[in-house]
N, C-alpha and C positions, 0 to 999 in steps of 0.2 A: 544387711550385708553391704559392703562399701568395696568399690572396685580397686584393686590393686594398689599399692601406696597412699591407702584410707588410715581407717584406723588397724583394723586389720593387723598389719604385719606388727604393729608394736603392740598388739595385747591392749590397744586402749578400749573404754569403752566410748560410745560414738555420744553422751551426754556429755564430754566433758567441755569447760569452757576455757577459749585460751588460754588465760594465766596458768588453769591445770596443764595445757596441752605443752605448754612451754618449760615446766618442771618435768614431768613427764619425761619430754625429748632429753632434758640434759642430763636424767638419772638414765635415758636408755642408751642414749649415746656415749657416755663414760663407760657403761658395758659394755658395748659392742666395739669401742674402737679397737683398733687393730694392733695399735702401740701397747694396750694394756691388756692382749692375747685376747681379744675378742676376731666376730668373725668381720671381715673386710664386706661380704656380700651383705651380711647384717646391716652392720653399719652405713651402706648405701640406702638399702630400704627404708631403714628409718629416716635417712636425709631425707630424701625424698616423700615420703608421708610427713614427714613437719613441714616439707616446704609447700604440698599444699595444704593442709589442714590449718596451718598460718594464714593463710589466705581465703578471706570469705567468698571470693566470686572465683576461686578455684573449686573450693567445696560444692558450690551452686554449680559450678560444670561438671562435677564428678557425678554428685546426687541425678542430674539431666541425663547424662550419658548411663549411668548406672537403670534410670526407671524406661529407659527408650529397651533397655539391653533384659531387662525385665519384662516389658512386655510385649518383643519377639518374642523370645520363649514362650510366652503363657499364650502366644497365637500357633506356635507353633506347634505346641501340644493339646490346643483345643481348647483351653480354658479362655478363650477371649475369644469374639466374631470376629 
C-alpha cells in the first residue's frame, strides 16, 4: 500500500513502468477533467500521483515515509520490539 497520491487513487498497479505510468495518467486524466464533466477533486489527485510517481527520488521518499509510517504501527501494536 502507497501513501496518498501513490498509486493508489488512480487504480494503478504499483509494477507499472513510466512509459505505462505516462499513458495511464493521460487516459485518467481526460476522464476526470472537469471540462469533459469529470470530477475537479479527481483530477487533482491524479495530478498529483503522476507528479510523483514521475519522479524516482519522489517515489524513494514516499516508499521511506510510507515503511517509517509502517513500522510505528507494527510498534505500536506489538508486533515489533
Amino acid at each position: 500500500m502507497r501513501p496518498r497520491g501513490g498509486h493508489a487513487p488512480c487504480g494503478l498497479p504499483q509494477s507499472l513502468s513510466l512509459p505505462q505510468i505516462r499513458r495511464a495518467y493521460k487516459t485518467l486524466r481526460t476522464k476526470a477533467h472537469p471540462d469533459k464533466g469529470g470530477d475537479a477533486a479527481l483530477f487533482t489527485a491524479i495530478t498529483r500521483a503522476h507528479d510523483v510517481l514521475s519522479d524516482p527520488d519522489k517515489v524513494r521518499a514516499c516508499a521511506r515515509a510510507l515503511a517509517c509510517v509502517v513500522r510505528a504501527m507494527l510498534a505500536c501494536v506489538g508486533y515489533l520490539v
